[in-house]
FIPA-91899 format. One record per residue: residue number from 1; residue in three letters; x, y, z of N, C-alpha, C in turn. Coordinates in steps of 0.02 Angstrom, whole numbers, padded with zeros to 5 digits. Layout:
N
NUM | ALA | X | Y | Z | X | Y | Z | X | Y | Z;
...
//
This chain:
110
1 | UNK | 00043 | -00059 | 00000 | 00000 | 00000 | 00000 | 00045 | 00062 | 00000;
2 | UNK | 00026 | 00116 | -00040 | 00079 | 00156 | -00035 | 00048 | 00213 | 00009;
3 | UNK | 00082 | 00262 | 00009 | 00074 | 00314 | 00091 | 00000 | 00350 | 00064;
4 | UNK | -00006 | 00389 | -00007 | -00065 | 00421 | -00050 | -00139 | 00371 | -00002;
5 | UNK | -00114 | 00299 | -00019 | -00175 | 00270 | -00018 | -00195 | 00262 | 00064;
6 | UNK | -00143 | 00271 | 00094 | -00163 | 00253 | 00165 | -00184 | 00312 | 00213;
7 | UNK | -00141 | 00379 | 00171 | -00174 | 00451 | 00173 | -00243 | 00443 | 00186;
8 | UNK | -00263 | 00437 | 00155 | -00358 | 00469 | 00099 | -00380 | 00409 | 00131;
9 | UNK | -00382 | 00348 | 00132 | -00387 | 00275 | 00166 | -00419 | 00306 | 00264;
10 | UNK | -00373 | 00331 | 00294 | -00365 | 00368 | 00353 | -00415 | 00441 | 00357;
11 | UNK | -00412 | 00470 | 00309 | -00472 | 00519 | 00275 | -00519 | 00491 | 00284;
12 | UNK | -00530 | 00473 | 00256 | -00596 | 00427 | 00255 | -00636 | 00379 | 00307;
13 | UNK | -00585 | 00378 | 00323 | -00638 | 00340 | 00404 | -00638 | 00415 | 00461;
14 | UNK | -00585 | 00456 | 00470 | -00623 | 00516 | 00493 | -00667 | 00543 | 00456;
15 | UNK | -00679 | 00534 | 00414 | -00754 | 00579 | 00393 | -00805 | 00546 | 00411;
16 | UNK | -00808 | 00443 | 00420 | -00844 | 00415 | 00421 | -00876 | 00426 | 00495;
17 | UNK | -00832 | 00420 | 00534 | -00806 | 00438 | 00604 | -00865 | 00503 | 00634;
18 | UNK | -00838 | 00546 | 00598 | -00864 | 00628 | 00621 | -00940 | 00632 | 00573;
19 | UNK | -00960 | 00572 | 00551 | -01032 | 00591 | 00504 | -01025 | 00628 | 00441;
20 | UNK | -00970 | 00644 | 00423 | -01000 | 00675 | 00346 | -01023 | 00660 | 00298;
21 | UNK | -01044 | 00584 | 00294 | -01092 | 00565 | 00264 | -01151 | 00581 | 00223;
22 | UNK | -01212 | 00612 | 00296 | -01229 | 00667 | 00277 | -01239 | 00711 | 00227;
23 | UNK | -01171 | 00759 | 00224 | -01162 | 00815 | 00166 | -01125 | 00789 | 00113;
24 | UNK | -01113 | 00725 | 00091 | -01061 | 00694 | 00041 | -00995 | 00698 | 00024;
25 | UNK | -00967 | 00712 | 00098 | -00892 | 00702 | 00097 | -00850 | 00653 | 00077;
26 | UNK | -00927 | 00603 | 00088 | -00882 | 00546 | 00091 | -00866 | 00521 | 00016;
27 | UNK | -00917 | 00529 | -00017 | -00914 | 00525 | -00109 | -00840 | 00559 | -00115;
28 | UNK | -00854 | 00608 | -00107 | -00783 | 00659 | -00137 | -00722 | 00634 | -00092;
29 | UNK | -00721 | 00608 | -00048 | -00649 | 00568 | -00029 | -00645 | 00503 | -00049;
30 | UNK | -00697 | 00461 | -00082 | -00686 | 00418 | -00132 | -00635 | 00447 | -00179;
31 | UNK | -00668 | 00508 | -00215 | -00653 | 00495 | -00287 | -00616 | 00539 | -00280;
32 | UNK | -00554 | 00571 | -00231 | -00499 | 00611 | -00219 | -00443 | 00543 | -00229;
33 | UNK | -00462 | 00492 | -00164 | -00436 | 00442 | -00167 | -00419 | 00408 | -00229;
34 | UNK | -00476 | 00399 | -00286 | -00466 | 00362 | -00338 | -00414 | 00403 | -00392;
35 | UNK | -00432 | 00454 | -00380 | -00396 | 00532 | -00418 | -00320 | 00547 | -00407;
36 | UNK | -00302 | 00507 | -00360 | -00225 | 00517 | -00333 | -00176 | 00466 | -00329;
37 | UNK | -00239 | 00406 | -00303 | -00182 | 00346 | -00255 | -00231 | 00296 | -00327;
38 | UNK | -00269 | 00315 | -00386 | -00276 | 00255 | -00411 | -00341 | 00208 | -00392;
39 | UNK | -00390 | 00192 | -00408 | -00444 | 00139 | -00391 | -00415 | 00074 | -00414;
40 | UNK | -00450 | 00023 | -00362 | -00435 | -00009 | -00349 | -00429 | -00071 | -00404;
41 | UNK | -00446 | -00068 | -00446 | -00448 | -00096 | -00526 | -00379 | -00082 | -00556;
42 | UNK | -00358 | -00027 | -00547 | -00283 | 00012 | -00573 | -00215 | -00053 | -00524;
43 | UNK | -00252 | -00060 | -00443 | -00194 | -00105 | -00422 | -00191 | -00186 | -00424;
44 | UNK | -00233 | -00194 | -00483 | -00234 | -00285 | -00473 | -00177 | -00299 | -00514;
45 | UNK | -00170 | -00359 | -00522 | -00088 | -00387 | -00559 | -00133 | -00411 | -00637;
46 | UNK | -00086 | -00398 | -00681 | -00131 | -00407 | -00756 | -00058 | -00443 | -00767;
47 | UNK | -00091 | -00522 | -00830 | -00051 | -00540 | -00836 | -00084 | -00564 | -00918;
48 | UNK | -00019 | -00528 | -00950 | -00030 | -00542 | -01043 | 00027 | -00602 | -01075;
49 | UNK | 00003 | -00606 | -01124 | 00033 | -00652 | -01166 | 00097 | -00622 | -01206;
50 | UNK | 00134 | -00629 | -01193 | 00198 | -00590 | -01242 | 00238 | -00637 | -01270;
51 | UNK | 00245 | -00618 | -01330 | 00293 | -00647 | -01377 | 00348 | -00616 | -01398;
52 | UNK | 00408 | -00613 | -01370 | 00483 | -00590 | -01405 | 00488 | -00584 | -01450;
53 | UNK | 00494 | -00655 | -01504 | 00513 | -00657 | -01557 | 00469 | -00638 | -01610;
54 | UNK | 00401 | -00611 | -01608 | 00356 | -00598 | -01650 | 00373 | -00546 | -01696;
55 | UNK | 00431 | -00508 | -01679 | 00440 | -00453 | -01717 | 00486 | -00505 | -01798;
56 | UNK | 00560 | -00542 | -01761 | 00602 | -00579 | -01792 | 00554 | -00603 | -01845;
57 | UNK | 00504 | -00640 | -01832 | 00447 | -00694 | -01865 | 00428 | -00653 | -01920;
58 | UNK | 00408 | -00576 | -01906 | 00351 | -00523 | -01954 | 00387 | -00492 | -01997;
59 | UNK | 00450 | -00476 | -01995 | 00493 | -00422 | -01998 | 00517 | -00448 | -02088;
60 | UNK | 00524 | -00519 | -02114 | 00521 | -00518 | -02193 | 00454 | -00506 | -02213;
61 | UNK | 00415 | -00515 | -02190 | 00352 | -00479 | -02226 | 00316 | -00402 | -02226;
62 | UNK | 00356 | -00384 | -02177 | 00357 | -00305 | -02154 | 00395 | -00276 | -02204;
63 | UNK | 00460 | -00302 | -02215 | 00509 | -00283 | -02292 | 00474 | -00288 | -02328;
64 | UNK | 00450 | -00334 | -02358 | 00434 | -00353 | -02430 | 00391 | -00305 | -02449;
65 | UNK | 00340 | -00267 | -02385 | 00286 | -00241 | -02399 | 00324 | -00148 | -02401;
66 | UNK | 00364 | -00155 | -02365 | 00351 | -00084 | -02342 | 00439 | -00069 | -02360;
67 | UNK | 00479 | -00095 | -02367 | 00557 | -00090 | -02404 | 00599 | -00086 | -02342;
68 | UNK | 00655 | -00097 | -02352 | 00700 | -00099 | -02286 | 00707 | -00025 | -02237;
69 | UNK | 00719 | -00035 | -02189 | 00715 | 00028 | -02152 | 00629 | 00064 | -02186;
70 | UNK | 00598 | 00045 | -02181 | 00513 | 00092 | -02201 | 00542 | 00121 | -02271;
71 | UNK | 00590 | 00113 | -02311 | 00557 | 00160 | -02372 | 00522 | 00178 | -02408;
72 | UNK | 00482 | 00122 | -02427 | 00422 | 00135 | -02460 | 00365 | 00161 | -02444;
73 | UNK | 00367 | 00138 | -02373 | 00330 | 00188 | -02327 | 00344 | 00238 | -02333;
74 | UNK | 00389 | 00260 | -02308 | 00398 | 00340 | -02309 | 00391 | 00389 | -02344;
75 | UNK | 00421 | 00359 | -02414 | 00410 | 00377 | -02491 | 00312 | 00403 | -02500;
76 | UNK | 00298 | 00343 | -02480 | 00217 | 00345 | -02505 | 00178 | 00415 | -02468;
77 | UNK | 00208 | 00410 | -02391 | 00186 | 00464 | -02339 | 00185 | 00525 | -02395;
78 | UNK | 00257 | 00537 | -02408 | 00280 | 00579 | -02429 | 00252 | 00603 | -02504;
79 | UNK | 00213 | 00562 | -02539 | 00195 | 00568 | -02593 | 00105 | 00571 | -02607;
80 | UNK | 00073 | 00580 | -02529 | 00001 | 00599 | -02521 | -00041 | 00530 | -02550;
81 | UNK | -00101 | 00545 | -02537 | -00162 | 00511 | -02573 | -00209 | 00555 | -02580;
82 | UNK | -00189 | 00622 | -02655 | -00246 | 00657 | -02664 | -00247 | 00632 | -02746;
83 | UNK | -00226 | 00584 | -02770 | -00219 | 00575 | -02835 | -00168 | 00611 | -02874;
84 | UNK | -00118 | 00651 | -02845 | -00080 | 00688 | -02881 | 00004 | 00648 | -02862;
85 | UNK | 00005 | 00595 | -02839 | 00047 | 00545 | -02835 | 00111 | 00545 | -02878;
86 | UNK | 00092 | 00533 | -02938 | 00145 | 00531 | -02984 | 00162 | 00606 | -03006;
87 | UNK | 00126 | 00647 | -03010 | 00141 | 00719 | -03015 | 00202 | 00734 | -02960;
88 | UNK | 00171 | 00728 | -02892 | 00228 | 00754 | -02851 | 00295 | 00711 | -02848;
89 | UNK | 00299 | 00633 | -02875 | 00339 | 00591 | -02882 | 00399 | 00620 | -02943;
90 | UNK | 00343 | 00666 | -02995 | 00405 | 00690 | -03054 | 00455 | 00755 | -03014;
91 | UNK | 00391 | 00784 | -02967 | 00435 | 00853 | -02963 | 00485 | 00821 | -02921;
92 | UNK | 00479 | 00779 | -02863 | 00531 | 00769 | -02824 | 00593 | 00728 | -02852;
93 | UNK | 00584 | 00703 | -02921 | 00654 | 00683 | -02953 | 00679 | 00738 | -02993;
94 | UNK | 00642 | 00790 | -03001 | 00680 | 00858 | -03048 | 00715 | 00899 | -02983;
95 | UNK | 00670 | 00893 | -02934 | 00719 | 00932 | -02853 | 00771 | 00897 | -02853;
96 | UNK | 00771 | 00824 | -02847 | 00838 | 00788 | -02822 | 00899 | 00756 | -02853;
97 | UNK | 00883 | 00785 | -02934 | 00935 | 00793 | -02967 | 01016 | 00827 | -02952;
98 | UNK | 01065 | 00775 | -02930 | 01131 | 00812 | -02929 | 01121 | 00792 | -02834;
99 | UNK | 01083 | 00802 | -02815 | 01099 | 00788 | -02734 | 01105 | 00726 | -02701;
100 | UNK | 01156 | 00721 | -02686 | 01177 | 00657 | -02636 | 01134 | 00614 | -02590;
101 | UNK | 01131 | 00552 | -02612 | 01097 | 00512 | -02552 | 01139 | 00486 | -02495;
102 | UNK | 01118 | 00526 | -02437 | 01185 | 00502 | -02391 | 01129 | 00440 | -02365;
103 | UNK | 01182 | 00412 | -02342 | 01133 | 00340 | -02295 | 01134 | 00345 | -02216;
104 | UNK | 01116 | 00289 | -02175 | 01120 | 00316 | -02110 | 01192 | 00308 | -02093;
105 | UNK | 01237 | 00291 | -02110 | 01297 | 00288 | -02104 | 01347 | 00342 | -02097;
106 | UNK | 01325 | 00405 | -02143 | 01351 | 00450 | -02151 | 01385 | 00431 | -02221;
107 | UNK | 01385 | 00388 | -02249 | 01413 | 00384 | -02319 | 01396 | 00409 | -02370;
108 | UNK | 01433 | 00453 | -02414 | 01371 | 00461 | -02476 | 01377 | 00424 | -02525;
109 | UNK | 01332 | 00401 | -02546 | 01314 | 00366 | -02627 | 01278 | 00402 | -02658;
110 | UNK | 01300 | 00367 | -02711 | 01261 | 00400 | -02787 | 01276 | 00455 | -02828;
//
């Protein structure tokens, strides 16, 4: 239990204590309690299924689809879906005429 919960926990039975009941103190030191230290759903133990290697397993079909390191992805981001696709595909090879493809390496090619 941590100190938040044993705070407001201790709150709460003095209000219970002194009657504030009553005027609905006690609602609102519920939900101070839940508001700070967490309800009680937030502290149960959850236990999932995980798989390590699922990435190793996905990762040639993630290429094939999408090019090494996302390029094709990126490319596509970069090239919209308003139908003007191949339009902006020409201008960006008349921009990148003469300029260097560095890689992540710092190397340049091309």
């Amino acid at each position: 239990m941590n100190l938040t919960r044993v705070i407001f926990t201790t709150a709460q039975l003095v209000v219970l204590l002194l009657g504030g009941v009553m005027c609905g103190i006690d609602s609102v030191v519920f939900k101070l309690r839940d508001a700070i230290a967490g309800s009680n759903d937030y502290h149960k133990k959850q236990k999932w299924e995980f798989d390590p290697n699922v990435a190793a397993r996905r990762r040639p079909e993630f290429e094939a689809l999408h090019g090494h390191h996302s390029e094709i992805l990126i490319e596509k981001f970069g090239l919209g879906k308003d139908g003007r696709m191949e339009q902006r595909r020409q201008e960006q090879a008349i921009r990148d005429i003469g300029v260097p493809i560095t890689s992540f390496t710092g190397i340049t090619t091309g």
